[in-house]
C-alpha positions in Angstrom: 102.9 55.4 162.3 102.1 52.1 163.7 101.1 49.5 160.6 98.1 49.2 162.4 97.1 52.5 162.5 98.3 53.4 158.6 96.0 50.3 157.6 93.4 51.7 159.2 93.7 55.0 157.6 93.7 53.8 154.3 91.2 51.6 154.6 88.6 54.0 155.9 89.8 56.4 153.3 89.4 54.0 150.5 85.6 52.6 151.7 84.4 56.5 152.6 85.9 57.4 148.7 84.1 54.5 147.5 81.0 55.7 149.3 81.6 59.1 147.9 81.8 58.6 144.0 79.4 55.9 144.2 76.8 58.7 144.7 78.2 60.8 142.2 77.4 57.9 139.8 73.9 57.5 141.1 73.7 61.5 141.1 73.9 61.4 137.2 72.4 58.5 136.4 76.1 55.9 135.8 76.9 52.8 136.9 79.9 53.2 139.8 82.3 51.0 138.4 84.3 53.2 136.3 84.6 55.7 138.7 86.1 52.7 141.1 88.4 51.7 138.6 89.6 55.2 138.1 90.1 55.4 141.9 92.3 51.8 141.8 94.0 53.2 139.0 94.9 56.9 140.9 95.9 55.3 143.8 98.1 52.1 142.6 101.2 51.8 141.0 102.1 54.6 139.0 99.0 56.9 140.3 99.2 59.8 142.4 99.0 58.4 145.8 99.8 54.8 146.0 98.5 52.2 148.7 100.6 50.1 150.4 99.5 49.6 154.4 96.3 48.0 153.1 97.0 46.2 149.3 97.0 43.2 150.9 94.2 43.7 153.1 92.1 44.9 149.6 93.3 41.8 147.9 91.6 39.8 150.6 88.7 41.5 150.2 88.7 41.8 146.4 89.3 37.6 146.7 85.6 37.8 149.0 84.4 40.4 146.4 83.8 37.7 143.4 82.9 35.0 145.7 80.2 36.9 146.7 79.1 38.7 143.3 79.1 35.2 142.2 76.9 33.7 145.0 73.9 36.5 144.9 73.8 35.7 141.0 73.0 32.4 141.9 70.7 33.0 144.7 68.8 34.6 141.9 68.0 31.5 139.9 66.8 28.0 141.0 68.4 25.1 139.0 64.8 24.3 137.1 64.9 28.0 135.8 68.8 27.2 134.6 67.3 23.8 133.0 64.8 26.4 131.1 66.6 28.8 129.8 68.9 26.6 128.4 66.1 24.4 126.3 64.5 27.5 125.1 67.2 29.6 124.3 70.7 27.8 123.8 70.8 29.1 120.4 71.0 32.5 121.4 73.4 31.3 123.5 75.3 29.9 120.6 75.3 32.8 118.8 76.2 35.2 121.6 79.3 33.3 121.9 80.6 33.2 118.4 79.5 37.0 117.7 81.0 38.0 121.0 83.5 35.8 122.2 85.6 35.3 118.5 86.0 39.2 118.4 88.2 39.1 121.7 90.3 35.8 120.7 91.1 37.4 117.0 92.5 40.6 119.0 94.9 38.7 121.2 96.5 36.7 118.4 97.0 39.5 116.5 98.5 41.2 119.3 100.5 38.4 120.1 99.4 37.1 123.2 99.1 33.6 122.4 96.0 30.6 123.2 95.7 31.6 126.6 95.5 35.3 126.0 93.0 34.4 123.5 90.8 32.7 125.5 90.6 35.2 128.9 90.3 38.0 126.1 87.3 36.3 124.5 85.7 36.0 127.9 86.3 39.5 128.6 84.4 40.6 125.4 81.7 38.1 125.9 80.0 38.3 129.1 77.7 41.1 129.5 77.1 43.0 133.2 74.3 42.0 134.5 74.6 44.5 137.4 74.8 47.4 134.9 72.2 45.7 132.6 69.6 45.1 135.9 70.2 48.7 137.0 69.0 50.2 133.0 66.4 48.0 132.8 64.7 49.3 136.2 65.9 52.9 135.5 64.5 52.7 131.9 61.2 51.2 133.5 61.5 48.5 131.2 61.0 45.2 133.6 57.3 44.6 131.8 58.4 45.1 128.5 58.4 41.7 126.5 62.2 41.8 125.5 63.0 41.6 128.8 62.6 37.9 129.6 64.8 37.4 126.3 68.0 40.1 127.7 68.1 38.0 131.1 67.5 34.6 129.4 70.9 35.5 127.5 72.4 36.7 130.5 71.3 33.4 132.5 73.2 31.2 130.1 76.4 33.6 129.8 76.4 33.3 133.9 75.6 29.3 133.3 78.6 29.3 130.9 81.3 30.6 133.1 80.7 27.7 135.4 82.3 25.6 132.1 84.8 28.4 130.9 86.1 29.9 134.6 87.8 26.6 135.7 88.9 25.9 132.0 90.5 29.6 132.2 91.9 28.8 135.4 93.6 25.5 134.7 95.2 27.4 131.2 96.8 30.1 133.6 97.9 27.1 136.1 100.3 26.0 132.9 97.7 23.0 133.0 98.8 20.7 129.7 95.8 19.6 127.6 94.9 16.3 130.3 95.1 18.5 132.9 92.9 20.9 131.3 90.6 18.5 130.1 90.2 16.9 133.4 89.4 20.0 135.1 86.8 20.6 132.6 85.2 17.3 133.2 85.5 17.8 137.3 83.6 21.4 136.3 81.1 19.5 134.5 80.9 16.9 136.9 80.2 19.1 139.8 77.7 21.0 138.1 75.8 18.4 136.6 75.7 17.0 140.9 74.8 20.3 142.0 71.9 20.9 139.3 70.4 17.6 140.0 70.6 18.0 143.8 69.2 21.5 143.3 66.1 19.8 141.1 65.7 16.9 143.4 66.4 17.8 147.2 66.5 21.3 147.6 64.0 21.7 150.2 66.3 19.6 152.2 69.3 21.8 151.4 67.6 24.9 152.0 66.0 23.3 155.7 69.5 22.4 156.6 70.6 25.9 155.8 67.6 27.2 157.0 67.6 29.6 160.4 65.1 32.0 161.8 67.5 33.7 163.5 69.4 36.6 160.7 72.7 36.2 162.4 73.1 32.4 162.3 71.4 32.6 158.5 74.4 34.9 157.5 76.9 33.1 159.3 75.9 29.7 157.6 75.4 30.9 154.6 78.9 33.2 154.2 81.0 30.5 156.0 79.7 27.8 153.9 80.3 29.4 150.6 83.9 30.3 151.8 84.3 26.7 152.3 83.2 25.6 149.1 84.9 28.0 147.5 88.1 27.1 149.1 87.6 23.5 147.9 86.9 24.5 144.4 89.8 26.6 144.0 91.9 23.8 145.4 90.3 21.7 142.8 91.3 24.2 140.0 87.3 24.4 139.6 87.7 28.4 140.6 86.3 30.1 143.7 83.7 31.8 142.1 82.0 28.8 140.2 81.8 27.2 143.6 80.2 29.9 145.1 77.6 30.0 142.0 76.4 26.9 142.8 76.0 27.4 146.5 73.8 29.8 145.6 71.7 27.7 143.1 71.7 25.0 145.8 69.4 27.3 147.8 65.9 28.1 147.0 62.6 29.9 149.0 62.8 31.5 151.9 66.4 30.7 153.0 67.7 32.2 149.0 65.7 35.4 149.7 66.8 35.7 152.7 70.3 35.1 152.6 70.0 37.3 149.6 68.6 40.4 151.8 71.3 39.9 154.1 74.7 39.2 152.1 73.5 42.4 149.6 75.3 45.0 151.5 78.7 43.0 152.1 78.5 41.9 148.7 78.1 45.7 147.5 80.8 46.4 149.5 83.5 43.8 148.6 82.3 44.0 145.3 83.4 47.7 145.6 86.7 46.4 147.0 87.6 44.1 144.2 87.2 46.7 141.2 89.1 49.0 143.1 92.2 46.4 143.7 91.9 45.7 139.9 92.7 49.3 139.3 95.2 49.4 142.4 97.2 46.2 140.5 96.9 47.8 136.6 99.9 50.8 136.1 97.7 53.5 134.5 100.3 54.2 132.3 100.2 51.3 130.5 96.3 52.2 129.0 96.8 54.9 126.2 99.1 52.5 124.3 95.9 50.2 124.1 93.6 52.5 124.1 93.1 52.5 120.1 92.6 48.9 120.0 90.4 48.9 123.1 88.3 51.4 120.8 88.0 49.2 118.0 87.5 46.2 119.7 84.9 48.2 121.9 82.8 49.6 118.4 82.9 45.7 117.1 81.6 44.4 119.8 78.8 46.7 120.8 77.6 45.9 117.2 78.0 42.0 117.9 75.7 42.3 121.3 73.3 44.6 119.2 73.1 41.4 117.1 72.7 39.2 119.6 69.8 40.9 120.9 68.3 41.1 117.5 68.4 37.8 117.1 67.3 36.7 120.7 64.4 38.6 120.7 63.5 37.7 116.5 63.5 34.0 118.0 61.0 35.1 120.8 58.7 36.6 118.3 59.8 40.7 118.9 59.0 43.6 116.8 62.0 45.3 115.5 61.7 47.8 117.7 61.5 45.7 120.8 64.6 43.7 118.9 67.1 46.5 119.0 66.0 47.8 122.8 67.2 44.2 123.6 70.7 44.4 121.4 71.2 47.3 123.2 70.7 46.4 126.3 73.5 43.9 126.6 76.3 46.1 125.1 77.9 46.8 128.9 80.2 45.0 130.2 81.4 45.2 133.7 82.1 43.1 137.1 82.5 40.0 134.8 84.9 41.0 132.4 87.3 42.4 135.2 86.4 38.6 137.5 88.3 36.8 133.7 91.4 39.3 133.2 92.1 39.1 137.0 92.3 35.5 136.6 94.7 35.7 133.3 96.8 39.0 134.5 99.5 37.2 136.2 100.2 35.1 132.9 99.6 37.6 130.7 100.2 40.8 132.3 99.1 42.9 129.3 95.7 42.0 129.3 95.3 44.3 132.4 95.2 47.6 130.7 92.5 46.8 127.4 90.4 45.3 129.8 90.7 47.9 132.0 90.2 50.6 129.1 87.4 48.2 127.1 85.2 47.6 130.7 85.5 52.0 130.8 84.4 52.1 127.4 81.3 49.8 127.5 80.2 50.6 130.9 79.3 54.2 130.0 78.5 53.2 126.5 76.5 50.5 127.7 73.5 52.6 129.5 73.1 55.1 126.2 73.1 52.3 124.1 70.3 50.5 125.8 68.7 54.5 125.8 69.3 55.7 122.2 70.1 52.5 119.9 66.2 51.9 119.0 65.6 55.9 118.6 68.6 56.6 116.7 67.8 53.7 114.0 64.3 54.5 113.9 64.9 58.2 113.2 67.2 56.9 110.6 64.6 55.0 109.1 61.9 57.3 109.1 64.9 60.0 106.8 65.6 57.4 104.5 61.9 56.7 103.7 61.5 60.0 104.4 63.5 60.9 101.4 62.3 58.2 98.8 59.1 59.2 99.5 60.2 63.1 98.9 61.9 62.3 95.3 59.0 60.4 94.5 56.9 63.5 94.8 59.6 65.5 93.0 58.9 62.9 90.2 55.4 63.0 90.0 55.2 59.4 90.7 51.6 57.9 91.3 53.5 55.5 94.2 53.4 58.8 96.6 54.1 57.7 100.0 51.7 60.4 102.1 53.2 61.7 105.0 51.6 59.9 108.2 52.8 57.0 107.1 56.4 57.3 106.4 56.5 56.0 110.0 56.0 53.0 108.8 59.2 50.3 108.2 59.2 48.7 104.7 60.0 45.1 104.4 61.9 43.0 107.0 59.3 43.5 110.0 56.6 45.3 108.6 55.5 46.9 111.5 54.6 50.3 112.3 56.6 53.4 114.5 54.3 51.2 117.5 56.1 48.2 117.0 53.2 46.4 118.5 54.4 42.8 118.0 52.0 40.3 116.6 50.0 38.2 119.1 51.1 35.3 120.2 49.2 31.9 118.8 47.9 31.9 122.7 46.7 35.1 123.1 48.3 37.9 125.2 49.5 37.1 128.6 50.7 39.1 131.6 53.2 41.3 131.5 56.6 40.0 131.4 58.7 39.4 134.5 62.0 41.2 135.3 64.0 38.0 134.5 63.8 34.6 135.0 61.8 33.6 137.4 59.5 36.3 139.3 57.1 35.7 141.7 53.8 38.2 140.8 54.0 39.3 145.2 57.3 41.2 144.6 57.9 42.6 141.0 57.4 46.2 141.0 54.8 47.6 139.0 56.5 48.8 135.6 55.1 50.7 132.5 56.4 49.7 129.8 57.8 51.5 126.6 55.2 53.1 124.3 55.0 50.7 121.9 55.6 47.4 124.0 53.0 44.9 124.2 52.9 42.4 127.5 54.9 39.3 127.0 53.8 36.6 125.2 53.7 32.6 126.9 57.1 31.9 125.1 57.8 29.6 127.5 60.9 31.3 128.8 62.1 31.1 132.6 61.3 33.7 135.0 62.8 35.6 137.6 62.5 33.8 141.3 63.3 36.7 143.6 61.2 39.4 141.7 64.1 41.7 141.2 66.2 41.9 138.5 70.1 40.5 138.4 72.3 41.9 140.8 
């Protein structure tokens, strides 16, 4: 057949595949990346039916993919809600990184991949997905419960972060020597630093110049000017998808929800694209020799982000209960982790695989542990003092616990099965928004876990389009 016509053929195949599994995951309630990175992985090199009419056509898109993952996360955030976040909750930040991030760099040097390994593996056990984490929170009805400003504050200065770390990654893979590093860093710092005060200071202007009534020229300016900037970053080793973050925090109002309601579908689409070449580009069997230390480094760090939650949320004045909801919320990782090993995979070919394996793992893990984690240590509670309050009846002691109130935790939170978080000095506010930034006209109404209390004015950033991360 004509290369024309076996192009097409694949491609439609591919997208109509893609259509079809992604409703299988919605069907039972599971994120659809996995099940794309399956697909990549049955249908590149070594699978059962490998691509080769459209690879390069998928690596395009794959390329457009991230640019434009990157630019609806920061159409969701205006640079005065970045500024926030990172006053109120930089220690979080802090610890998020070292509980996260030192897990992943301890695996590669042990498995001998050496400083550059280290660092794209640490990013890959980092970052949380906040696609994944957005979709839970909405399916779990959580989006009024007062954790919920904490889980996206963290994700905010994770996505803030790989502005820093994605063109320090990139100038490591380039074979950059430590000036050349360095200097990239500073040009990545630089640029942001312009952008964020641009953003703070003229970004009516920005948005005015974008600005179009007309849908067609909106999505044209918008799409061809991230492009461009993205181009220039990446030929300032700043990476693609940092420039196209900060397109998106550039714009703000009516032009970022707009542009936002427009670019969703391509982005779904070429977001779809790029997980799919990931798996088209790792050789399938090259995953069950890593799959026991994708395991272990999988159970470490859903117990680091379960951590990270706790603490988050302790800072922010949570219950315990409302604490581990929040750790386990931000145990999946996704789109983000696949965006750093695709960076490092053509200098260090093995990290491919275990991310490919660890992204499998915590994406399905992810959703059940933002589900079950409070339940399950609850229950375990309530049997332990269950139990000292049995052999103290056994004993005849005069401490009897009674049974209705074996609910109850003992020290470290004192709070009861309700979890109903002290009061704020304030006094109770409205209920929390879905992330930082909301606007009251568009945040769906939410109930809220039994047991949740509306958010507290912790002074924490919220959500500007009213929906939660993409």
């Amino acid at each position: 057949m004509h290369d024309t016509t076996t192009l097409l053929i694949e491609l439609g195949a591919v997208i109509l595949g893609l259509g079809l599994i992604g409703r299988l995951a919605l069907r039972f309630g599971l994120s659809p990346i996995p099940l794309y990175l399956l697909a990549g992985l049955a249908f590149g090199q070594g699978g059962l039916l490998p691509l080769k009419a459209s690879e390069e056509f998928v690596g395009v898109g794959a390329e457009i993919g991230v640019i434009l993952l990157l630019l609806l996360l920061g159409l969701e955030y205006s640079a005065s809600e970045l500024v926030t976040s990172l006053k109120t909750q930089y220690p979080s930040g802090v610890v998020d990184f070292v509980l996260n991030a030192v897990p992943g760099a301890v695996a590669a040097l042990l498995l001998g991949w050496g400083p550059v390994g280290a660092v794209a593996l640490a990013g890959v056990t980092w970052i949380s997905s906040s696609g994944v984490i957005a979709k839970v929170l909405t399916d779990l009805g959580r989006l009024g419960n007062r954790e919920t400003p904490v889980i996206l504050s963290v994700l905010v200065i994770e996505d803030l972060s790989m502005a820093v770390y994605l063109p320090l990654l990139t100038a490591l893979v380039a074979g950059a020597g430590l000036a050349g590093g360095s200097l990239t860093l500073l040009i990545a710092l630089g640029t942001v630093g312009i952008v964020l005060y641009l953003a703070l200071r003229h970004g009516r202007l920005i948005s005015r110049a974008v600005s179009s009534d007309n849908p067609e020229m909106l999505l044209l300016v918008v799409l061809g000017l991230t492009l461009l900037v993205a181009g220039v970053a990446q030929e300032l080793q700043v990476s693609a998808a940092v420039g196209a973050f900060l397109v998106g925090i550039a714009l703000s109002g009516e032009v970022a929800e707009g542009a936002e309601r427009l670019l969703t579908p391509l982005r779904d689409l070429f977001a779809a694209v790029f997980f799919v070449f990931f798996g088209l580009s790792t050789d399938p069997t090259e995953i069950p020799p890593v799959l026991v230390p994708a395991l272990l480094l999988a159970a470490v760090t859903t117990v680091s982000k379960i951590g990270t939650g706790w603490y988050a949320a302790r800072r922010a004045g949570i219950g315990p209960r409302g604490r581990l909801r929040a750790g386990g919320t931000l145990v999946a990782r996704g789109e983000f982790s696949i965006v750093i090993a695709g960076l490092a995979v053509s200098t260090e070919p093995r990290i491919g695989p275990i991310a490919t394996a660890y992204v499998l793992i915590l994406v399905i893990v992810g959703p059940l542990a933002a589900r079950y984690t409070e339940p399950v240590v609850r229950r375990l509670n309530e049997r332990r003092t269950g139990g000292s309050a049995a052999r103290a009846a056994r004993a005849g002691s005069p401490s009897e616990t009674p049974p209705h109130s074996i609910e109850r935790e003992p020290a470290g939170g004192a709070t009861t099965a309700t979890d109903a978080p002290a009061p704020s000095p304030e006094g109770p506010a409205e209920a929390a928004a879905p992330g930082p930034g909301a606007s009251a006209a568009r945040l769906p109404e939410a109930e809220p876990d039994a047991g949740t209390a509306p958010e507290d004015e912790s002074g924490l950033s919220t959500h500007r389009g009213g929906k939660p991360l993409p």
